[in-house]
N, C-alpha and C positions, 0 to 999 in steps of 0.2 A: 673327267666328268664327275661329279659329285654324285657317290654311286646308292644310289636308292635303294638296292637290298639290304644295305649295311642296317642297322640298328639306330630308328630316329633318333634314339633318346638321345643316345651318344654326340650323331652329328647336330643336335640340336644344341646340347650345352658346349660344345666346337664353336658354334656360332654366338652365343651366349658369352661366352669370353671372350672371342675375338673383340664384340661391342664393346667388352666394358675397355680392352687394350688398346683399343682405335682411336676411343675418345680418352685415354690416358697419355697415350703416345702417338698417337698418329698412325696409319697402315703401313707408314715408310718404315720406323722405327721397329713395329710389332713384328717377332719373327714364328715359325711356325713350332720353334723350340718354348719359344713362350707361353703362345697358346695351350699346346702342350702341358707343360710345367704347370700352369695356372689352372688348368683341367685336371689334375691331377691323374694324367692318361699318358700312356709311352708317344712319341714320336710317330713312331710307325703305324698308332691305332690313329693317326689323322690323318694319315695317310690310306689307310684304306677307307675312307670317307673323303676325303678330299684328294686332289692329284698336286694343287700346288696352295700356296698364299692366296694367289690369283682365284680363285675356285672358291675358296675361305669367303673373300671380300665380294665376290659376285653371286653368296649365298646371303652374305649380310645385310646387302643392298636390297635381296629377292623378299628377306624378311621385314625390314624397313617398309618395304611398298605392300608385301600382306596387311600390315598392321596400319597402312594408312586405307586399301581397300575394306577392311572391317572395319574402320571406324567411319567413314564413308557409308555401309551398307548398313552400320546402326543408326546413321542421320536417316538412309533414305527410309529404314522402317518402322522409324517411331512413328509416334502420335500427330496430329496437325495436319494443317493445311497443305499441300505437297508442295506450295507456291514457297511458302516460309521455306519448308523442309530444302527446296531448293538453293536457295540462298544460303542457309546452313553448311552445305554440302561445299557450294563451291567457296565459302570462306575457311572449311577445313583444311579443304586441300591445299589452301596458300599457307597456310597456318601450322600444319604439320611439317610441310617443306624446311619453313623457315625455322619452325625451332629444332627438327633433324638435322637444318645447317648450323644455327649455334652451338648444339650440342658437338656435332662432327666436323667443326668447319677443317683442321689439318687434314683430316681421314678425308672430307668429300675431297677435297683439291687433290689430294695427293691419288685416291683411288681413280678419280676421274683423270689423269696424269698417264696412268700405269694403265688402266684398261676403258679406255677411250671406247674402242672401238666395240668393245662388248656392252660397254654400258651405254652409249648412244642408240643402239640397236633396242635394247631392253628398254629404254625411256620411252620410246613409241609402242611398243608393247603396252607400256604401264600407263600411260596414256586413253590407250584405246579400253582401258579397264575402265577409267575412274569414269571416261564416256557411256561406258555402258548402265554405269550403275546413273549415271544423268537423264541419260535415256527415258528410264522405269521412271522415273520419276514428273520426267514432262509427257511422258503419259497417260503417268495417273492424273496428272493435273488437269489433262486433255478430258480425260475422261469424266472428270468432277465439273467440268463446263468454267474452268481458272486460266484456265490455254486455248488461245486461239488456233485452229488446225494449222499445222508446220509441219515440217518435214524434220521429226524428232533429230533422228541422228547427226543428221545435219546442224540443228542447232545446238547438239550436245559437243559437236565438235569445235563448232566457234565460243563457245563457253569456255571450252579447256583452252582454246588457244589462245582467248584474250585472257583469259586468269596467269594463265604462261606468263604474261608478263611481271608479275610480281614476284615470281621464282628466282630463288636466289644465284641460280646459274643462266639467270635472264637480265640482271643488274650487277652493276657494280657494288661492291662491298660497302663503300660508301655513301652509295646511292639508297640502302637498302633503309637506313634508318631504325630507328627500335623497332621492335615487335608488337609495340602500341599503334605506331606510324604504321604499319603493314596491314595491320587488322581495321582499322580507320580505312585505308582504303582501298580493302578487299572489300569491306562491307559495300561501300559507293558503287565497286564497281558492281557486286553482285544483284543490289537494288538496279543498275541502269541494264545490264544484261537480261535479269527477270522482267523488268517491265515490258523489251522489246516482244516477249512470247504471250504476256497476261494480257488476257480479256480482263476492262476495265470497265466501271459503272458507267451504263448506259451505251453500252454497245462494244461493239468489238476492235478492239485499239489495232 
């Protein structure tokens, strides 16, 4: 277990290199001597921070989806219409995915390969975040008189799982197209998803 009384600074720039060695070489490649080395930290002090590689790459992932939850929670609390703000939201989310898979595409395969089962588990976790913060947001929508009454969570759920489709471990590599072609049509979809919950002029859609 990645042991939490240790000193964050430390495990933190642990994690900090591992990125930059992940997307330099792959997770396969990268070893915990390296990390190490590149940290300018003994072996043994990653070791009391971490217990393996394994632990390394499932703290990396843990930070990857922080940094997509705050960016997430700064769409939901900026300025505007929460209607916009929602659309915003769910084209981050496809948006981040995909350029954390170009940046990491050997590291995602190969992490997703090695710890399958730990990171399937934590995907539904990480899921159920970004739902939450969708949540607040059909809401406040609700409550600015821009949403018709629904059963939020419920609709916050089929949001993520229709956006799910345009996730890069939802497609083929192939299939995926530039990151122009992704954003084109995220936005579609996020227009036809918001409208299913928007009250629309002249009465309640």
């Amino acid at each position: 277990m990645h042991l939490e009384t240790q000193n964050p600074t430390v495990a933190d720039e642990i994690v900090d290199v591992a990125d930059a060695l992940f997307e330099r070489y792959g997770y396969q490649k990268t070893t915990v001597d390296e990390i190490a080395r590149e940290a300018g930290i003994g072996k043994g002090t990653v070791y009391l921070h971490f217990a393996s590689k394994e632990e390394i790459g499932i703290a990396w992932v843990d930070r990857l989806h922080q940094t997509l939850i705050e960016r997430l929670r700064a769409i939901s609390a900026a300025n505007g219409s929460p209607i916009d703000r929602l659309k915003m939201l769910l084209v981050a989310r496809v948006l981040f995915r995909q350029e954390t898979f170009l940046r990491h595409q050997r590291s995602m395969d190969e992490s997703f390969e090695k710890l399958k089962k730990q990171l399937t588990s934590k995907r539904e976790a990480c899921h159920a975040r970004e739902a939450a913060v969708i949540v607040e947001l059909i809401n406040e929508a609700e409550r600015s008189g821009l949403c018709r009454p629904i059963d939020a969570s419920k609709a916050a759920e089929s949001m993520v799982l229709a956006t799910n489709g345009l996730m890069p471990y939802s497609m083929r590599p192939e299939a995926i197209g530039s990151l122009q072609d992704v954003e084109r049509k995220a936005k579609d979809l996020a227009e036809l998803l918001v409208a299913g919950i928007e009250v629309h002029k002249g009465g309640v859609s």
